[in-house]
KOLKEMI-130468 format. One record per residue (C-alpha): x, y, z; residue in one letter. Coordinates in nm, 2 decimals, always signed. Layout:
- X; Y; Z; a;
...
//
This chain:
- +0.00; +0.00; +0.00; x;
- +0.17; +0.32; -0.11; x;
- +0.15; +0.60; +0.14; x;
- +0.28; +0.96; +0.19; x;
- +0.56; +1.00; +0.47; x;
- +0.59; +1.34; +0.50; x;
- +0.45; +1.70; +0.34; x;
- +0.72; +1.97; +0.31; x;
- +0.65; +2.36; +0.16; x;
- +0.91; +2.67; +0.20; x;
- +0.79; +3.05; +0.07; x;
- +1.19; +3.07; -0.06; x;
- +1.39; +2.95; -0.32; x;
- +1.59; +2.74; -0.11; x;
- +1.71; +2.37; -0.16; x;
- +1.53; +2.22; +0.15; x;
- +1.20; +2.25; +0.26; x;
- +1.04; +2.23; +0.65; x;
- +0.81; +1.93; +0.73; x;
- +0.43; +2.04; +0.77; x;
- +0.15; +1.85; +0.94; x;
- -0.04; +1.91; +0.64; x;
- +0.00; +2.13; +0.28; x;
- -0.30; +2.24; +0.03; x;
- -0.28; +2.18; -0.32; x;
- -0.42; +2.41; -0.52; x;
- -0.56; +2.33; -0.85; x;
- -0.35; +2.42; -1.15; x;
- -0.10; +2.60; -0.92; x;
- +0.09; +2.36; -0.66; x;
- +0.10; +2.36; -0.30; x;
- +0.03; +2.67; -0.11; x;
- +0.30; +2.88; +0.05; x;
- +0.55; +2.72; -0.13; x;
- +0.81; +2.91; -0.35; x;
- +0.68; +2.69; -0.70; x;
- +0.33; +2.78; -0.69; x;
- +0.19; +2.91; -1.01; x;
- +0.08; +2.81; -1.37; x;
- +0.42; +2.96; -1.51; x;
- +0.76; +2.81; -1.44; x;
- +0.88; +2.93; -1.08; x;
- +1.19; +2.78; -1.05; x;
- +1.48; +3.09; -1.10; x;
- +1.65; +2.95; -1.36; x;
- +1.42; +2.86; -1.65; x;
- +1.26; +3.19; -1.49; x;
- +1.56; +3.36; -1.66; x;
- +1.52; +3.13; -2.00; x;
- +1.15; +3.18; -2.08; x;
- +0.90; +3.30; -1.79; x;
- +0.62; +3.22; -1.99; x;
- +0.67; +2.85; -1.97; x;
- +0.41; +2.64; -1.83; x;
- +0.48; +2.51; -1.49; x;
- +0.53; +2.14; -1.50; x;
- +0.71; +2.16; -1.15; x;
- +0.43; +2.22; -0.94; x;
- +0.49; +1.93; -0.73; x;
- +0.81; +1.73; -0.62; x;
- +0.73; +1.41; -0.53; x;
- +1.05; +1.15; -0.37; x;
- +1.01; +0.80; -0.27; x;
- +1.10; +0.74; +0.07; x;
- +1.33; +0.45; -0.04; x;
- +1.58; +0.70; -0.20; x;
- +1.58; +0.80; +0.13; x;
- +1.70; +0.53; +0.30; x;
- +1.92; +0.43; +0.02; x;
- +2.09; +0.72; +0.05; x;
- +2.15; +0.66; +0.44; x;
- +2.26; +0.33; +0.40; x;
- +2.55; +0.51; +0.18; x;
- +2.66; +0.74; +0.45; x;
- +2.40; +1.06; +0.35; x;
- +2.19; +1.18; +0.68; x;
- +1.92; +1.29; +0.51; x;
- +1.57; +1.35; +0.60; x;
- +1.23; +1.41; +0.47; x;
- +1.21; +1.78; +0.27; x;
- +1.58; +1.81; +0.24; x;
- +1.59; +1.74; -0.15; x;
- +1.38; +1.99; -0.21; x;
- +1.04; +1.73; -0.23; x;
- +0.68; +1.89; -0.12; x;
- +0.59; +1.53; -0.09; x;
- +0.79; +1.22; +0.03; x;
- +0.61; +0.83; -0.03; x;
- +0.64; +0.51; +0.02; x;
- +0.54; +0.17; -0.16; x;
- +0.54; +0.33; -0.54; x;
- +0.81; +0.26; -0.75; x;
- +0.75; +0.64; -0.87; x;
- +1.07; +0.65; -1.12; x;
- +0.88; +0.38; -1.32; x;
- +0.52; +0.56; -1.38; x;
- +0.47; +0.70; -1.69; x;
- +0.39; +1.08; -1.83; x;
- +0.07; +1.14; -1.75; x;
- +0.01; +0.90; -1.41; x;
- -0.23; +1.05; -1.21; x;
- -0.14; +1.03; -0.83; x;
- -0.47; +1.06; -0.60; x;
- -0.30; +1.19; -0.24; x;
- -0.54; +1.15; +0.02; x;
- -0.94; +1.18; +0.00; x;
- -0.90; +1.49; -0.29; x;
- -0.62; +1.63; -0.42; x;
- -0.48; +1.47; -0.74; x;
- -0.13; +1.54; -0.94; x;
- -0.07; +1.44; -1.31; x;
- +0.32; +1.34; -1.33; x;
- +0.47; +1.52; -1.59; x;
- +0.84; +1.37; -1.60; x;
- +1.16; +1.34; -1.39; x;
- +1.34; +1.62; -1.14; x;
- +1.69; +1.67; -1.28; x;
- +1.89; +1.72; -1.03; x;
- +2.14; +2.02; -1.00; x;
- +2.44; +2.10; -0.80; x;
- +2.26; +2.29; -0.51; x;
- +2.29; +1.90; -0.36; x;
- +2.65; +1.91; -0.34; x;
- +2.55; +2.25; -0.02; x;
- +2.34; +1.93; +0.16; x;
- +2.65; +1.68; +0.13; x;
- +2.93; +1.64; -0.09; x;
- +2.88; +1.39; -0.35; x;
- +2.50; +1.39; -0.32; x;
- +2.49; +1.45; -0.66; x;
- +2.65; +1.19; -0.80; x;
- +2.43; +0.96; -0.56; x;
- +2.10; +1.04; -0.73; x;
- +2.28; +1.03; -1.09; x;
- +2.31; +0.63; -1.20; x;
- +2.37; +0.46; -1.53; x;
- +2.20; +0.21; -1.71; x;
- +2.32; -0.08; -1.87; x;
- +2.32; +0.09; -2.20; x;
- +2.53; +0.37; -2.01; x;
- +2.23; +0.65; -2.02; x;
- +2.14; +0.87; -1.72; x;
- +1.91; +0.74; -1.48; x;
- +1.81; +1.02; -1.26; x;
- +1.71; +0.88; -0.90; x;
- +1.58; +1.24; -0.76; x;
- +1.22; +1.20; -0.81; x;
- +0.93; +1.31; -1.01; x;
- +0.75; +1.63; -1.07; x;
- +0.35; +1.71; -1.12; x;
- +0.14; +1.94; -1.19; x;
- -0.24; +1.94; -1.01; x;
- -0.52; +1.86; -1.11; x;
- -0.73; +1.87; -0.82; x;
- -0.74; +2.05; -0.52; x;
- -0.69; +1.96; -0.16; x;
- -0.49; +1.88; +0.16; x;
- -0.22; +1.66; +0.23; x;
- -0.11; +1.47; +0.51; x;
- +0.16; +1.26; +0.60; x;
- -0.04; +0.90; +0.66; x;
- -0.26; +0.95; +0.36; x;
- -0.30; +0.65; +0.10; x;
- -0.19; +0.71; -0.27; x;
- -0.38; +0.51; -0.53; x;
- -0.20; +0.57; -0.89; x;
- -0.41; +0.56; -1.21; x;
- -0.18; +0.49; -1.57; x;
- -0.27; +0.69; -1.84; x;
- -0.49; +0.48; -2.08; x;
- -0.30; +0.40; -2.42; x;
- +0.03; +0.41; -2.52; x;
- +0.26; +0.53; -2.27; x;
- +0.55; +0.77; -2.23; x;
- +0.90; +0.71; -2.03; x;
- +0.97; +0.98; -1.76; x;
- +1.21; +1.24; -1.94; x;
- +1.36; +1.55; -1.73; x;
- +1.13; +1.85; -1.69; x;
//
């Protein structure tokens, strides 16, 4: 049964982001209070590119099970330090394809739109952190291990404890690419 672990938000453009008891999603925006919200791109960088852009970062969703993984290696991390507004457990979420939608609790649903691409703001939390969420595959491509992003599609609040039932896109499907 896949559940979420923690809720994190943070009015700033800063790499981590405080645990909450609960965050609001807000249709077509993101979560509440938190320094992404909106339907254009938020994040400062691709601010500078285009502004215009659609915001296909809303959301930041990371498996608990990087988590760990990343402890077992000798990172102390916790919830809300890589920058996630949402942390789970129990869905493989590196392996959903574009377009999954994510139901968080009794209302609020996300639409995955691809894979966070990590950037060097992880080496500040540890050094080599970010190498750790970079793999490669057997055919030597990039596997990026730092969760997914989402927009929202509907409304609500969060809480750590809350189930997560996933729904696949019907037809063809698409492989997470970075957004």
């Amino acid at each position: 049964m896949a559940t979420v672990t923690a809720v994190s938000a943070q009015r700033e453009h800063t790499m981590s982001k405080p645990n909450r008891d609960c965050i609001r999603l807000r249709n077509g925006l993101g979560v509440d209070g938190d320094a992404h919200l909106g339907r254009t791109v938020q994040h400062l960088s691709r601010v500078a590119r285009d502004p215009t852009q659609p915001n296909l970062r809303q959301v930041h969703l990371i498996h608990a099970e990087l988590h760990d993984d990343l402890r077992e290696r000798g990172f102390d991390l916790a919830a809300g330090q890589l920058g996630e507004n949402v942390t789970t457990r129990g869905l493989d979420l590196l392996a959903l394809p574009v377009g999954t939608l994510l139901r968080l609790g009794p209302t609020a649903v996300v639409e995955v739109t691809g894979l966070r691409n990590p950037c060097r703001q992880l080496e500040g939390i540890s050094p080599g952190l970010m190498a750790a969420v970079l793999r490669q595959d057997p055919d030597g491509r990039v596997v990026r291990l730092a969760g997914v992003m989402a927009v929202v599609r509907a409304g609500g609040k969060v809480r750590p404890g809350d189930l997560i039932a996933a729904e696949l896109p019907a037809g063809e499907h698409c492989e997470l690419r970075p957004v």
